[in-house]
C-alpha positions in Angstrom: 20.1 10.7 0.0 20.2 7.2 0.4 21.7 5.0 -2.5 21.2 1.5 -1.5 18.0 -0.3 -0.8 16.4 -0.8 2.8 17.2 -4.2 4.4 14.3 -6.4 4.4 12.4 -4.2 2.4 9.5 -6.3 1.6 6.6 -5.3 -1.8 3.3 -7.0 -1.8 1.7 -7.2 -5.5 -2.4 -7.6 -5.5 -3.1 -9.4 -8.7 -1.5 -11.8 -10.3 -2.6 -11.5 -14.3 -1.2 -10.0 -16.6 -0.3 -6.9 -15.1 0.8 -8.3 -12.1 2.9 -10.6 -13.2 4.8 -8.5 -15.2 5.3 -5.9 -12.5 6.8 -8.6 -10.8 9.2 -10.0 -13.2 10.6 -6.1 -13.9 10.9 -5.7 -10.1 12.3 -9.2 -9.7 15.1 -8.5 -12.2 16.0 -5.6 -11.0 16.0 -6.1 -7.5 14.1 -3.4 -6.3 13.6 -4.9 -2.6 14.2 -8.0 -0.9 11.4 -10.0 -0.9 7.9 -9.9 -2.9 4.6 -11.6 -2.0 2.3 -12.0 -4.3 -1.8 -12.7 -3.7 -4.5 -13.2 -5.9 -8.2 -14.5 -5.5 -7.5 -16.8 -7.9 -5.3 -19.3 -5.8 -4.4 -21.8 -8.2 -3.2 -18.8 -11.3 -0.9 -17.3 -7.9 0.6 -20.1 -7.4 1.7 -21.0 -10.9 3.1 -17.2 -11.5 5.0 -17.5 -7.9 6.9 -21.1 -9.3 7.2 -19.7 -12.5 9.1 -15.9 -11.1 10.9 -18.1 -8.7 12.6 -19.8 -11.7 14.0 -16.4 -12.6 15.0 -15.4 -9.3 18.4 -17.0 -9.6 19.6 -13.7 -11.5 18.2 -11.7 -8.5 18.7 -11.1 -5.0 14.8 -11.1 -4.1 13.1 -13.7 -3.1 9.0 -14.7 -4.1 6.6 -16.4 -2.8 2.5 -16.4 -2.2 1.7 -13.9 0.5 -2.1 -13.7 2.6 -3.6 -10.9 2.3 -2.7 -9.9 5.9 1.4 -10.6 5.2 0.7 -7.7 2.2 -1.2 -5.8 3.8 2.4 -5.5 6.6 4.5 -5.1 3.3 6.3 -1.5 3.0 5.3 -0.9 -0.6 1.8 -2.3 -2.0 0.5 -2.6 -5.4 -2.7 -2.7 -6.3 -3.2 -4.2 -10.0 -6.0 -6.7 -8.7 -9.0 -5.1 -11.1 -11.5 -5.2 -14.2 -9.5 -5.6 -17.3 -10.7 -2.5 -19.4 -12.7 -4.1 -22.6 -11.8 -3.3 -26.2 -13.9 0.5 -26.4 -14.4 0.9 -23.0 -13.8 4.4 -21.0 -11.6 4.3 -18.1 -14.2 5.7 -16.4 -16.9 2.9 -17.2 -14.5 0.6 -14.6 -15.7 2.7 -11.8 -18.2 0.8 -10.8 -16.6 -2.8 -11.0 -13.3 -1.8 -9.5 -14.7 -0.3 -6.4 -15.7 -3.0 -5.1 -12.9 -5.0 -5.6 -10.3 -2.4 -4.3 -13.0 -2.8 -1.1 -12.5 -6.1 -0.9 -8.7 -5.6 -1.1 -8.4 -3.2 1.3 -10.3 -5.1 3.9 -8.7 -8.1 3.7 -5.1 -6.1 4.4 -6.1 -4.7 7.6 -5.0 -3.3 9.9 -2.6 -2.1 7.0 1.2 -0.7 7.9 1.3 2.5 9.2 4.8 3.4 7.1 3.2 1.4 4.3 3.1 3.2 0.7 0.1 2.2 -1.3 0.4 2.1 -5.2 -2.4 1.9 -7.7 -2.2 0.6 -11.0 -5.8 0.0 -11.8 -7.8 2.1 -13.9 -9.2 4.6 -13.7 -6.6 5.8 -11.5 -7.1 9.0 -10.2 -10.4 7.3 -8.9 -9.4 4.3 -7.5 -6.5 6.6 -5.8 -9.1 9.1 -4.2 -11.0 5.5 -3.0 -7.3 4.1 -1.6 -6.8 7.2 0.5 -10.5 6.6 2.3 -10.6 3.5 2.7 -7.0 2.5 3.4 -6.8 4.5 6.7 -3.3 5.9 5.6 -2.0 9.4 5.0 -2.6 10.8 1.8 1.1 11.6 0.8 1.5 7.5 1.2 -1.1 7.0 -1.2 -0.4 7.2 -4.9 -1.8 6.1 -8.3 0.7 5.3 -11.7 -0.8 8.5 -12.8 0.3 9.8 -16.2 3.9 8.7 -15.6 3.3 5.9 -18.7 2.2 8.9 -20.9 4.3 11.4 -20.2 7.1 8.4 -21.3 5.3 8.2 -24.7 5.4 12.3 -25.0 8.7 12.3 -24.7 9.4 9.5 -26.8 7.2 10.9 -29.6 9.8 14.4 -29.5 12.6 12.3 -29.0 12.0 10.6 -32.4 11.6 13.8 -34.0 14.1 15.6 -32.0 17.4 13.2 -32.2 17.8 13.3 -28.4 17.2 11.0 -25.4 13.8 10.7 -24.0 15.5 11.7 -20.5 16.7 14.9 -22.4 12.8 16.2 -22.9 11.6 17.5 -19.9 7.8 17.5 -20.9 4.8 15.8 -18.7 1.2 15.0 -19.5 -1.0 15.8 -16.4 -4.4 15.6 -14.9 -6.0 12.7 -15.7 -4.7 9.0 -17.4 -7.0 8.5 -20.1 -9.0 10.3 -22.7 -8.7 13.7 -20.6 -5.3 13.4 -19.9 -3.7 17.3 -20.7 -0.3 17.4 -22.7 1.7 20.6 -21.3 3.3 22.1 -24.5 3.3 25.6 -22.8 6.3 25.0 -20.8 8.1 21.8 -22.1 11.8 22.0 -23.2 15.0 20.2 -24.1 18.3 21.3 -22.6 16.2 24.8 -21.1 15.0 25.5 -24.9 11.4 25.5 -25.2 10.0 22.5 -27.2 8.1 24.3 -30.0 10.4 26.8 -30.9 12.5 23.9 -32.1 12.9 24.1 -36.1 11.9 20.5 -36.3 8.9 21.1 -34.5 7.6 24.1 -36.6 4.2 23.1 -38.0 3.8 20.2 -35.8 -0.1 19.1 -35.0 -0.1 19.1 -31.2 -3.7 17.9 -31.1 -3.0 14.9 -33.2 0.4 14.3 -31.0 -1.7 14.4 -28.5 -4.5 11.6 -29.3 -1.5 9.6 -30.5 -0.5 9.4 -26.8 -3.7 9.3 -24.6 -4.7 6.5 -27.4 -2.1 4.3 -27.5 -2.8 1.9 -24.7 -6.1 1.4 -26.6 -4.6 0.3 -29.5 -2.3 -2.3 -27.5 -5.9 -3.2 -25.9 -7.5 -4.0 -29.2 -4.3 -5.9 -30.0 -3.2 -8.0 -27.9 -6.1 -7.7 -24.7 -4.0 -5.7 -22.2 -1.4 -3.6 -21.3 1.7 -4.9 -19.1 5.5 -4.4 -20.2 4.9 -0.5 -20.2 3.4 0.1 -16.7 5.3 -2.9 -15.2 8.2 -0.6 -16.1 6.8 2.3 -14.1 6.1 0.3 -11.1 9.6 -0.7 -10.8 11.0 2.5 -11.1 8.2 4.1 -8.8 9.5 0.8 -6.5 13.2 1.8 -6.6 12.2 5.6 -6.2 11.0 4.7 -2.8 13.2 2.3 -1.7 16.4 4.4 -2.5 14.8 7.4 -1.4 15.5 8.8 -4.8 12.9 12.1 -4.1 13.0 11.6 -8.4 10.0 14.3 -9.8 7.6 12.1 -11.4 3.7 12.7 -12.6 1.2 10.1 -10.4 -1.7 10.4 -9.3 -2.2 11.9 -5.6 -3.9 14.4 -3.5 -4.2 18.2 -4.9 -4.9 20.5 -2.7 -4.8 23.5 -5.9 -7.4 21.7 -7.3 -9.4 19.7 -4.7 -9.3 16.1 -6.7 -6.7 13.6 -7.2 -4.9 14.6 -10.2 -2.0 13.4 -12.0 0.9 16.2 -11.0 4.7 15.7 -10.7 6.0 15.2 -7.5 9.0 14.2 -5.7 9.1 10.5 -4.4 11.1 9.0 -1.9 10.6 6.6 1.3 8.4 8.4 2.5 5.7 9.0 0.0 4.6 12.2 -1.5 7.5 14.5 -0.4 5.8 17.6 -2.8 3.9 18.7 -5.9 5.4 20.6 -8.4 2.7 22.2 -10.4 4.0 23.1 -13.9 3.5 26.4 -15.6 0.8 26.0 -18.0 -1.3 28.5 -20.3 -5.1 28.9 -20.3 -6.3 26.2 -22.1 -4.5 23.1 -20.5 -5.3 25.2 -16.8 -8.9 24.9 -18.0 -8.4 21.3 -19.3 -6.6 20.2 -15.7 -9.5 22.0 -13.7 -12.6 20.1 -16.3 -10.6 16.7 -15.3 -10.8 18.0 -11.5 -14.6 18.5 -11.7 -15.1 15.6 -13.4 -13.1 13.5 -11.2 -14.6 15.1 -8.0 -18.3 14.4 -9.0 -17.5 10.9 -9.7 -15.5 10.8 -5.8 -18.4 12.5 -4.1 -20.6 9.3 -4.8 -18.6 7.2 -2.3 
């Protein structure tokens, strides 16, 4: 496996807002590839975010700058954030409509799009926008992938962590299926160091329901706050980032393809340079199966209109 990153390795980031701009400032400092253009309808705001991330770049070796949409769309990793900012109360799912047609818009404008290129989404909601990506972009499936639940299975594992007394690395526990109010937290086979994570004695009693709504809830909360979420998922990207560009093949939950359940779910796979390298489907009991597969219905009906 490859430990250091590809020469000239080159990420495009759609969007420059919040979101954005924050997924470029994590993979600036920490040097996830060489170079990163950045594009944004709004010319004037892309501009000001390139000046201000190259004034950071001096603890980095990547360089910045404004990139057309045809320079991304050559880029060998591309991130969508470009999108509807979800509104205080407002389903993921309500964004459907709105981000459609700017992922369209996107997409078109990046053609004829690298044929080694792997396509990120960030925008919500995910699974979605993901299915949309792998019809519209032109590109293999296993090179197109949403954020996914990654973000949520993090806040899982920090919520047992806290009650555990152990590194969040330490709990091997996932939240699949979809990012957002269906999301499904698998209890049934999580565990810490092989143990299983309820039959800890800290654990005994514990309200997995309200654990649960604590998690799939929280970005709402940071919505109502402060307007958006951006330090979290900008994170993720630059991990996903460094996954691919070290060829990690690190087992991660996004959103892709499932062929089990016929929708694009959020599963863990392994990521590496070349996408999607395989699914790893986690045991799981009866209820969160029929939880997965009610997020798989609902996310195919909602797919079948486009």
């Amino acid at each position: 496996m490859s430990q250091t990153r590809r020469d000239g390795s080159q990420m495009a980031i759609i969007g420059a807002g919040s979101v954005g701009s924050g997924v470029a400032f994590a993979c600036l400092m920490r040097s996830v590839v060489s170079e990163l253009l950045i594009n944004d309808f709004n010319t004037k705001v892309c501009e000001g975010q390139v000046l201000d991330l190259q004034d950071a770049a001096f603890v980095s070796s990547t360089k910045v700058r404004v990139g057309t949409p045809k320079e991304c769309g050559q880029a060998d990793i591309i991130v969508i954030t470009a999108g509807a900012r979800q509104r205080p109360g407002e389903s993921r799912d309500e964004l459907v409509q709105r981000n459609q047609d700017i992922l369209k818009s996107v997409l078109d404008g990046m053609q004829p799009i690298k044929s080694t290129a792997i396509l990120m989404l960030v925008a919500n909601p995910v699974n979605v926008l993901t299915c949309m990506a792998q019809k519209m972009s032109g590109l293999p499936p296993h090179q197109v992938i949403g954020t996914g639940t990654y973000l949520d299975s993090i806040r899982f594992r920090v919520a047992m962590k806290e009650r555990l007394r152990v590194s969040e690395s330490s709990v091997h526990a996932y939240v699949v299926g979809d990012h957002g109010d269906k999301q499904v937290a698998v209890w049934s086979s999580a565990n810490v160091g092989g143990k299983p994570l309820l039959s800890f004695e800290e654990l005994q009693g514990l309200n997995q329901d309200d654990v649960a709504h604590q998690v799939a809830h929280k970005a709402y909360g940071i919505i109502d706050l402060k307007g958006a979420t951006s330090f979290g998922i900008a994170a993720v990207v630059s991990e996903l980032a460094l996954c691919i560009t070290l060829n990690k093949l690190s087992v991660i939950p996004l959103s892709v393809y499932c062929p089990r359940f016929d929708a694009c779910l959020s599963f863990p796979v392994s990521l590496g340079t070349n996408g999607v390298e395989r699914i790893v489907y986690p045991e799981m009991n009866e209820k969160e199966l029929a939880l997965v597969q009610a997020s798989a219905e609902a996310t195919r009906k909602v797919c079948s209109n486009f």
